[in-house]
N, CA, C and O of each residue as an XYZ file, in Angstrom:
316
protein
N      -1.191      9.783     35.919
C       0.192      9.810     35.485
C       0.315     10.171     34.012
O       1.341     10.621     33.502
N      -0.926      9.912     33.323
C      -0.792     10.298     32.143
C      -0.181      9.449     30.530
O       0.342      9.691     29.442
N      -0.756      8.262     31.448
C       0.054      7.414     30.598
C      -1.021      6.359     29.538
O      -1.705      5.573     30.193
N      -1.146      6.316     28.504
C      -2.003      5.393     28.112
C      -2.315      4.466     28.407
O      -1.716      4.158     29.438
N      -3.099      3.588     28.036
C      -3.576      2.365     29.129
C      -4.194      1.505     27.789
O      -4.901      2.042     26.936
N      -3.840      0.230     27.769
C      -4.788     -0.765     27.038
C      -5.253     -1.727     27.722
O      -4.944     -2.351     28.738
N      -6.480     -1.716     26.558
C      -7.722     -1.939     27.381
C      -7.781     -3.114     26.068
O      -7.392     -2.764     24.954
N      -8.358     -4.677     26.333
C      -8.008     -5.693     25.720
C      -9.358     -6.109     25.238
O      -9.608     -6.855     24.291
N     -10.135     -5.542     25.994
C     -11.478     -6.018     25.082
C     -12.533     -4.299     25.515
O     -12.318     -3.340     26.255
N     -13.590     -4.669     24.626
C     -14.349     -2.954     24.111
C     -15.249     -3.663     25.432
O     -15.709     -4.800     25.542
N     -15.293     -2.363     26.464
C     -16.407     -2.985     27.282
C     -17.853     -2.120     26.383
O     -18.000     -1.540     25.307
N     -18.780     -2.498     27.677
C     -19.799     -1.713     27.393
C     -20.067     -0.150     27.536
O     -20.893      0.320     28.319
N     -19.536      0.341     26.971
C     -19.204      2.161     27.044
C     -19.662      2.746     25.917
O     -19.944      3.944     25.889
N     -19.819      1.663     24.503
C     -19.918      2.585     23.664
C     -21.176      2.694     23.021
O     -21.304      2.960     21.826
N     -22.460      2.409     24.119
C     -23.845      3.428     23.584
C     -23.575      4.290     24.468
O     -23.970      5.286     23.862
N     -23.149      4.729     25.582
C     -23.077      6.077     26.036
C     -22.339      7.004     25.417
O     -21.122      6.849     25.514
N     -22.712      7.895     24.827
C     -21.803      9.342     24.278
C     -20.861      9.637     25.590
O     -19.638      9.519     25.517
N     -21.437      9.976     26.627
C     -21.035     10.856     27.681
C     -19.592      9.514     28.357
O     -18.548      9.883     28.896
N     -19.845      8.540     28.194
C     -18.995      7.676     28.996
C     -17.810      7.339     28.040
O     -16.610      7.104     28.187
N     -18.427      7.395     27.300
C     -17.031      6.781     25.893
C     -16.285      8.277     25.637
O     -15.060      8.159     25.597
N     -16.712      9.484     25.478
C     -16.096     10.638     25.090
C     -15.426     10.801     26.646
O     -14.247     10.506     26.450
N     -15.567     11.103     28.013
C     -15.076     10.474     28.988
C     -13.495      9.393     28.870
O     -12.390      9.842     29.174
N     -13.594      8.758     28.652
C     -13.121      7.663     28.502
C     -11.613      7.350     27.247
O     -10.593      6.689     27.440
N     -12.100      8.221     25.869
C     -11.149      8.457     24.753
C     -10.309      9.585     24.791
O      -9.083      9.643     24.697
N     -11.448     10.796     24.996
C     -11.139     11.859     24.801
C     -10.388     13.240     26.088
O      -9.292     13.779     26.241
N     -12.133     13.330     26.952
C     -11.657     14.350     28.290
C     -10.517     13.540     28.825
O      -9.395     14.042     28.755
N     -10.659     12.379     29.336
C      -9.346     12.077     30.107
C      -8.326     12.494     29.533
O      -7.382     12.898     30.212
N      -8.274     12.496     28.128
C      -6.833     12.577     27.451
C      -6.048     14.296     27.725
O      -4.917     14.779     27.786
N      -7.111     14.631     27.800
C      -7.058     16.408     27.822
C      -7.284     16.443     28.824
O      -7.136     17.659     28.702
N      -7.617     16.277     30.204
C      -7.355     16.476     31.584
C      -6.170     15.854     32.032
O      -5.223     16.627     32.178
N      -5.985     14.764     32.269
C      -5.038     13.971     32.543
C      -3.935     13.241     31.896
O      -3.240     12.407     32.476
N      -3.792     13.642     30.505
C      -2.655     13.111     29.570
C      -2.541     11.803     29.147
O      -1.976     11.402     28.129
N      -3.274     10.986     30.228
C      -3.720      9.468     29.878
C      -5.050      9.133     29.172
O      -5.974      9.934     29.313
N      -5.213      8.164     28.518
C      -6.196      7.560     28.125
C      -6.123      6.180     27.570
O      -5.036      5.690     27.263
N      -7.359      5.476     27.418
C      -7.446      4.379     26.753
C      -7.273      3.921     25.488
O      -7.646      4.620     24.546
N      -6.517      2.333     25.221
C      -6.551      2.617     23.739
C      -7.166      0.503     23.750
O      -6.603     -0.553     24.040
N      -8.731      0.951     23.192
C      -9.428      0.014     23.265
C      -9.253     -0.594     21.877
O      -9.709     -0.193     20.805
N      -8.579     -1.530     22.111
C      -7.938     -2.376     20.781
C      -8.294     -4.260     20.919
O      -7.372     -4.680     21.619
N      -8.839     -4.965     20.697
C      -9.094     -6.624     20.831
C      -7.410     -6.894     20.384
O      -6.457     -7.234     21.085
N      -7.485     -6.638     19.163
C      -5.809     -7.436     18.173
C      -4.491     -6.884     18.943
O      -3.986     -5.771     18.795
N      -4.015     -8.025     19.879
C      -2.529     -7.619     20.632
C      -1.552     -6.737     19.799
O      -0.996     -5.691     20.133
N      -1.471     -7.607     18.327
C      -0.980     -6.969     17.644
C      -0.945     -5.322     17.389
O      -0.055     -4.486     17.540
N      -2.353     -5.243     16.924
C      -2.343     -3.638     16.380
C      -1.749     -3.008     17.908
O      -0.738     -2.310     17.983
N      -2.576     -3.400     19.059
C      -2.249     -2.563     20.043
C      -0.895     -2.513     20.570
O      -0.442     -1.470     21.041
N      -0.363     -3.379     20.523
C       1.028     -3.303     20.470
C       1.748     -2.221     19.352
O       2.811     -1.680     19.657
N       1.254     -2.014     18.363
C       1.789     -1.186     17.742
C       1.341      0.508     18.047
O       2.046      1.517     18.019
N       0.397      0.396     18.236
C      -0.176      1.661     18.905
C       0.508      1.800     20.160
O       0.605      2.991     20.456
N       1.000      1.057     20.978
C       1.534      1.419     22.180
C       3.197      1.926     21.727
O       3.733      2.891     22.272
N       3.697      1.319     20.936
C       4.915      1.623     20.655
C       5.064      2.707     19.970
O       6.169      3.231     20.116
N       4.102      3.408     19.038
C       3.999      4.328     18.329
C       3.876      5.535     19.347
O       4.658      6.479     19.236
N       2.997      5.526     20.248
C       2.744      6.225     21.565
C       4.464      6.679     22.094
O       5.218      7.623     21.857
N       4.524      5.633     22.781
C       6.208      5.728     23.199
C       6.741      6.419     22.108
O       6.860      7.615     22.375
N       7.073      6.152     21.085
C       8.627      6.817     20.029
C       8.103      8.502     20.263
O       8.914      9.418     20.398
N       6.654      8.690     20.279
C       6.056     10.150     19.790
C       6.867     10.410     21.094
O       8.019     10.743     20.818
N       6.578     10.351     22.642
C       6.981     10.756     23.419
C       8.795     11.122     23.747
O       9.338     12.148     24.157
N       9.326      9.843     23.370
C      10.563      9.664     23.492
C      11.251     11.117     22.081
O      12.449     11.399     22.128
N      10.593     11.632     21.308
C      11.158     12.503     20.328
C      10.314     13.863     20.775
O      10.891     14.946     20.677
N       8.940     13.807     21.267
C       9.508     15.342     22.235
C      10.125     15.605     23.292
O      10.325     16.776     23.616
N      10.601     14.436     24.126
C      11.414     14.331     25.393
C      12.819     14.698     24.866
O      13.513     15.494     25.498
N      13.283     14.092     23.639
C      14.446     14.779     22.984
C      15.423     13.705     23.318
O      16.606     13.869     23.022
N      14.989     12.542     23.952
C      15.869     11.764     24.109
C      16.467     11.274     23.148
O      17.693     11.291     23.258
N      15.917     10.690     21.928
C      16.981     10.289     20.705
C      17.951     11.254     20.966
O      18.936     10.734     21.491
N      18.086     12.750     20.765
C      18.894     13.618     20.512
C      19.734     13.942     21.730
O      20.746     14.643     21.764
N      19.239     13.418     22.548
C      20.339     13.463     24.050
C      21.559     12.384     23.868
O      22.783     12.448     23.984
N      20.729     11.482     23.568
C      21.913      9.852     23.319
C      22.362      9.971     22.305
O      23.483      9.472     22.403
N      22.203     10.375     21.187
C      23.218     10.834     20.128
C      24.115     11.607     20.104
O      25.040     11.466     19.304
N      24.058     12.684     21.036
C      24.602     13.705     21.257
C      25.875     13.324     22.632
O      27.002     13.782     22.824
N      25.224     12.509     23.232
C      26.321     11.443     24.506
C      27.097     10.520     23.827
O      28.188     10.072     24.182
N      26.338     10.214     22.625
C      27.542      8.767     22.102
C      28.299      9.387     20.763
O      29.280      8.794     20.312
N      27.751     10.743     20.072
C      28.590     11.315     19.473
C      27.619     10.414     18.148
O      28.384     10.175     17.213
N      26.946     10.167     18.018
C      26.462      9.430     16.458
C      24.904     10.158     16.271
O      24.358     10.860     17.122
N      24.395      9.827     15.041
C      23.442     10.959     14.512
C      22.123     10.247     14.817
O      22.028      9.023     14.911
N      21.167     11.066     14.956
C      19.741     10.650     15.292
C      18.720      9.797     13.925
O      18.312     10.274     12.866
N      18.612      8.879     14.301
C      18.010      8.370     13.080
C      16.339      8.820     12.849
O      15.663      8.936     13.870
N      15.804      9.024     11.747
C      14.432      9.848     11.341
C      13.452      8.531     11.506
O      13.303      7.755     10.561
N      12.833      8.346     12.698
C      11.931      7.606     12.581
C      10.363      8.207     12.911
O       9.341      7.576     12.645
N      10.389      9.559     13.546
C       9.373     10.102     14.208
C       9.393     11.465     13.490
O      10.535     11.923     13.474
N       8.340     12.375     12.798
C       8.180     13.371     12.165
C       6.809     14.350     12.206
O       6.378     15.199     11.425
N       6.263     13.745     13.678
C       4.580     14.567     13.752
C       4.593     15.150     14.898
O       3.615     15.797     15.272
């Protein structure tokens, strides 16, 4: 589906090159999904939300609902 995925603790993947690049990277570029191997809820929570806004501003949705409610898009996303 292509959707990121967190992953709450680092398993054992990362002496393999081939399983961890697998795992970060090809999936991300085959399938649009990948892992985001984070312990701290926190950070990953922020990484997940950061994920979302990127998506939600090439989907164009800020600029759809601004454009439906008549009020201006606020600059929170710029990459």
């Amino acid at each position: 589906m292509g959707l990121p995925t967190h992953v709450g603790v680092m398993p054992p993947i990362a002496g393999s090159e081939l399983v961890y690049g697998l795992t970060t990277q090809i999936a991300r570029d085959v399938f649009g999904g990948y892992f985001i191997f984070e312990t701290d809820w926190a950070k990953a929570a922020q990484k997940i939300l950061e994920r979302i806004e990127k998506r939600a501003w090439k989907l164009r949705v800020h600029r759809m609902t601004a454009d439906k409610y008549a009020s201006s898009v606020p600059v929170v996303y710029e990459g």
